[in-house]
C-alpha positions as CSV (number, residue, x, y, z in Angstrom):
1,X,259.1,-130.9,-197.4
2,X,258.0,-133.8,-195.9
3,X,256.4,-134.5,-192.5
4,X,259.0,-136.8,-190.7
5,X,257.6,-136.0,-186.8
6,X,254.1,-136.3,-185.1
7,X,253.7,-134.7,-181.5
8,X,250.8,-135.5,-179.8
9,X,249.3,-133.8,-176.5
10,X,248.3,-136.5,-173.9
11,X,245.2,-135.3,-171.5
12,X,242.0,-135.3,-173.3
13,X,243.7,-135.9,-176.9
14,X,245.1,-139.5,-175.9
15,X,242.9,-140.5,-172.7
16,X,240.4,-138.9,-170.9
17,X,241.4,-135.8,-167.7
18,X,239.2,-133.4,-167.7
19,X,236.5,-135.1,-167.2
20,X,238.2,-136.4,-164.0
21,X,239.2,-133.6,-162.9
22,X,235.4,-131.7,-163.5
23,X,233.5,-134.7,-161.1
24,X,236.4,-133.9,-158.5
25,X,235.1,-129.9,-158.8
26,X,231.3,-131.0,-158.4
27,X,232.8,-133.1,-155.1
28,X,234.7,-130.0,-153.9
29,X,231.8,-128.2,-154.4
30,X,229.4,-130.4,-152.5
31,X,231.8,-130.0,-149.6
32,X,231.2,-127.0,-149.5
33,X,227.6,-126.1,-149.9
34,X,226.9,-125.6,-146.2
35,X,229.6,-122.5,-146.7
36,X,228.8,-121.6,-150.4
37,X,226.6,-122.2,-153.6
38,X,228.2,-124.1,-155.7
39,X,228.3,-121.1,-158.7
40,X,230.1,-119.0,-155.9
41,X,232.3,-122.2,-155.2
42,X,233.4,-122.8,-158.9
43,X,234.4,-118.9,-159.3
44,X,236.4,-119.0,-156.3
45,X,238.7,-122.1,-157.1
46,X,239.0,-120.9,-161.0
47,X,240.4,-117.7,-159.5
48,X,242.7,-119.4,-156.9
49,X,243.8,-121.8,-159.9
50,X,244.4,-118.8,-162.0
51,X,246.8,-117.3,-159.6
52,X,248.9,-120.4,-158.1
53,X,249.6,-121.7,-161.9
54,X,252.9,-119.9,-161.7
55,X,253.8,-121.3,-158.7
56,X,252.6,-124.8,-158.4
57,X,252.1,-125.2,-162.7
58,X,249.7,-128.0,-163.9
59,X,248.4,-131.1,-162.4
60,X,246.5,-132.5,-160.0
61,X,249.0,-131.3,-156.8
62,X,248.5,-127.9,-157.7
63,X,244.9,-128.7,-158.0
64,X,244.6,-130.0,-154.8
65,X,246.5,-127.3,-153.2
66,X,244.3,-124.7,-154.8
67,X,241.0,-126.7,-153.3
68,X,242.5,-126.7,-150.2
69,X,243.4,-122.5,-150.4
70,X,239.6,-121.8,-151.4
71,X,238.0,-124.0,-148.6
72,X,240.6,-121.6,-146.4
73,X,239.1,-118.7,-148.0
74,X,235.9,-119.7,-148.1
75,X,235.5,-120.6,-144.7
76,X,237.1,-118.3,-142.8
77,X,240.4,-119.6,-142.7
78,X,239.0,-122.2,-140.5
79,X,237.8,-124.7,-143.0
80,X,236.4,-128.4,-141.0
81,X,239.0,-130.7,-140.4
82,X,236.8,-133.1,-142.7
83,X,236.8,-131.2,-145.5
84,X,240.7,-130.8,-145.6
85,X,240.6,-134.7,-145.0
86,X,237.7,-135.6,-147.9
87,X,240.7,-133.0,-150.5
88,X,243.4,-134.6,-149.6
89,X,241.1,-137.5,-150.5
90,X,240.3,-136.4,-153.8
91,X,243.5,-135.6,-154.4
92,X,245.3,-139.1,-153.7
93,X,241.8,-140.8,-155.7
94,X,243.1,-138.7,-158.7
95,X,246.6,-139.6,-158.9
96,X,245.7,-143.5,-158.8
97,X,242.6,-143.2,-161.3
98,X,243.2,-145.7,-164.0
99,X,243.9,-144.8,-167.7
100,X,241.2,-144.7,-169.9
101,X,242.5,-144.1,-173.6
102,X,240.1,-142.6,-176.2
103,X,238.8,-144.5,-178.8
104,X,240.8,-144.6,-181.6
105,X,244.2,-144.0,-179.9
106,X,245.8,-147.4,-180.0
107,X,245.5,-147.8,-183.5
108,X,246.2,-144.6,-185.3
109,X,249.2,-144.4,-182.9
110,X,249.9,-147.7,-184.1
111,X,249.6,-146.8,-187.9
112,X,251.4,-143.4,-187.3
113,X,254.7,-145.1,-185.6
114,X,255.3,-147.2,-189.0
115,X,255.8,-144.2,-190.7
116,X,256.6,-141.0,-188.6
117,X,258.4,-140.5,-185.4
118,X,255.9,-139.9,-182.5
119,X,256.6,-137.3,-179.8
120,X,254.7,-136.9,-176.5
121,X,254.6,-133.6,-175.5
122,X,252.5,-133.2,-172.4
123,X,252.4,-130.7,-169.4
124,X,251.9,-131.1,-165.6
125,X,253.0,-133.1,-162.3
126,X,256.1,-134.8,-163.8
127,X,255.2,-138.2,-161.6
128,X,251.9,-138.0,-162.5
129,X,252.6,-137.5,-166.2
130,X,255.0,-140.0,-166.6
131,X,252.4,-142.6,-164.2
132,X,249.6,-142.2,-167.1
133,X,252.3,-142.8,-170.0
134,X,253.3,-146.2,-168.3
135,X,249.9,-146.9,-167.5
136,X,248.3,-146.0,-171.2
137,X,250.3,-148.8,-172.9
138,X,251.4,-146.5,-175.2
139,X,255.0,-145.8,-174.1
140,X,256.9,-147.7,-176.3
141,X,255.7,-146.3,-179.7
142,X,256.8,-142.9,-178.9
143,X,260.7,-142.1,-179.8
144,X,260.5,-139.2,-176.7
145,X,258.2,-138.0,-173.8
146,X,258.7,-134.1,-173.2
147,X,257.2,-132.8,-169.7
148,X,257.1,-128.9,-169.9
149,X,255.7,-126.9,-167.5
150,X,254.4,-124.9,-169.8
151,X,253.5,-125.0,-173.9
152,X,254.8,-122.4,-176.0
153,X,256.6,-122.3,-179.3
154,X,259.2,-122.1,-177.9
155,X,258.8,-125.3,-176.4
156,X,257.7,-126.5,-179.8
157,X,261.1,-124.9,-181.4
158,X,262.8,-127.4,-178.9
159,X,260.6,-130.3,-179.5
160,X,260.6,-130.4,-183.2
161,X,264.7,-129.6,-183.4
162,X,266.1,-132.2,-180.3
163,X,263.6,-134.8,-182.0
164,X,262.5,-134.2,-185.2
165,X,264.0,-132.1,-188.5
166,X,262.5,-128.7,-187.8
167,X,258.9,-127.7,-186.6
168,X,258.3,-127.3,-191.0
169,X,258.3,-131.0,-190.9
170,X,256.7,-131.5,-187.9
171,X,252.9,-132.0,-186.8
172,X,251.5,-131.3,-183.4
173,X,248.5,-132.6,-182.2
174,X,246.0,-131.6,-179.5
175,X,242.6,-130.6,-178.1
176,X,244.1,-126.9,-176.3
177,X,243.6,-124.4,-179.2
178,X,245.6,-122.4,-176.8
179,X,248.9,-124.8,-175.8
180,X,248.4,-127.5,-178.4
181,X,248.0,-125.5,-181.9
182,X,248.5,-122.0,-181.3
183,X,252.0,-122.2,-180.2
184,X,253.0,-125.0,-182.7
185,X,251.9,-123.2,-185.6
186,X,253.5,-120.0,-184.2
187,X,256.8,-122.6,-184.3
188,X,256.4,-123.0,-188.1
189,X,254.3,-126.6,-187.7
190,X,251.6,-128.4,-189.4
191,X,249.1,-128.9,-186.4
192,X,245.3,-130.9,-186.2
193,X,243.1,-130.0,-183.5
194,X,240.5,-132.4,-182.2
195,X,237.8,-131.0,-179.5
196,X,237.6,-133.4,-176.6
197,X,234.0,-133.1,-174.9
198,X,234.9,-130.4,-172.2
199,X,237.9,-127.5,-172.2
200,X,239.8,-125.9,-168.9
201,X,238.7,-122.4,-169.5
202,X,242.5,-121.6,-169.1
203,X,242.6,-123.5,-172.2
204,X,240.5,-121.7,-174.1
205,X,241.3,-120.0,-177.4
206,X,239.9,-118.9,-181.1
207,X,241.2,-121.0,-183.6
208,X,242.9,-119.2,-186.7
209,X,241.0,-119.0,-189.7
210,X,242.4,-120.4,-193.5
211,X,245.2,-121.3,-192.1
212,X,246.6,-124.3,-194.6
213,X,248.7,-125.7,-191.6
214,X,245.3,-126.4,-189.5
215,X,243.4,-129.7,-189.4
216,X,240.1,-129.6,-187.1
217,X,239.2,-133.3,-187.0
218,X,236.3,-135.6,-185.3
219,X,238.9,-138.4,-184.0
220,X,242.0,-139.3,-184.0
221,X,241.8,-142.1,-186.5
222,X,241.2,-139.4,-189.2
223,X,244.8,-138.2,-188.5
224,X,246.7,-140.8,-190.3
225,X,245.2,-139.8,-193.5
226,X,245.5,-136.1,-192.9
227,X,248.8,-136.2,-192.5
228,X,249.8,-138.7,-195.4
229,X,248.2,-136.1,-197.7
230,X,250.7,-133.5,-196.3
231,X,253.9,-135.5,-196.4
């Protein structure tokens, strides 16, 4: 059957987050390094992440109310006026940063609209989210933006039936091995993972071996082609 719907993750597969978000740690950290080393620091707040996911989900709110918990924790429960000030801080710098789209993006989207119908399925703040989409240029080539709080196939069931003709003729992707191309190829997809520089730990995951659904590419420009040679 033939592909007839791309989704495509947006953080770290269309423009750059993580790396945002890993300069805002080694801040956090420095703030704290009259408390705490910064190894100590870095445990602390990947544990306090770990456990507020379910109730604040992704995004940099819940980020910056999980700095905020381990400055609590780590200081006592009496953490400096400043450094709740300097969070906040981060926090606000964050959700303002400008776009940055990788390279590539703009033009294999491009290519990919003429033929397929793209789908942006992303997770986190739903402000923030739909902020970046505006800001990345890229809104209008995408037929649907889908905001889940979390990535599962099921998620991918819904995505690929509401907006596409079933995940068999569908393609997702992503740089999370874990919410990007385990789930969709759980859902019955085609999906192509492409490694951005770093990965959340929470996004960590093996990918499958021989599995004739799964592209691992350099960039996003090889895409295009991978996909025509599947449709």
């Amino acid at each position: 059957m033939p592909i007839t719907t791309v989704a495509l993750d947006a953080d770290d597969t269309l423009w750059h987050n993580e790396t945002i978000f890993r300069l805002t740690h080694d801040r956090f950290a420095a703030l704290l390094s009259d408390h705490a080393e910064q190894a100590a620091v870095a445990d602390r707040i990947a544990e306090v992440e770990r456990r507020n996911l379910r109730l604040y989900g992704y995004g940099v709110k819940g980020f910056t109310l999980s700095m905020i918990e381990t400055a609590m924790e780590i200081c006592g429960g009496e953490a400096p006026p400043h450094v709740v000030r300097e969070i906040l801080a981060a926090g606000r710098e964050m959700l303002s940063h400008p776009v940055e789209t990788l390279p590539g993006v703009d033009e294999a989207l491009a290519e990919l609209s003429q033929h397929y119908r793209l789908v942006l399925v992303t997770k986190g703040d739903l402000m923030d989210q739909e902020r970046k989409v505006a800001a990345s240029g890229l809104g209008e080539l995408f037929a649907a933006v889908e905001i889940a709080s979390e990535k599962d196939r099921a998620t991918y069931d819904h995505v690929f039936a509401r907006h596409g003709t079933g995940a068999a003729q569908g393609v997702m992707i992503g740089n999370s091995v874990r919410s990007d191309i385990l789930p969709a190829l759980a859902a019955g997809a085609f999906a192509i993972h492409i490694p951005y520089a770093i990965t959340w730990a929470h996004e960590e995951a093996d990918l499958p071996q021989d599995d004739p659904r799964l592209g691992v590419l350099d960039a996003i420009a090889e895409a295009p082609e991978w996909i025509a040679a599947r449709a």
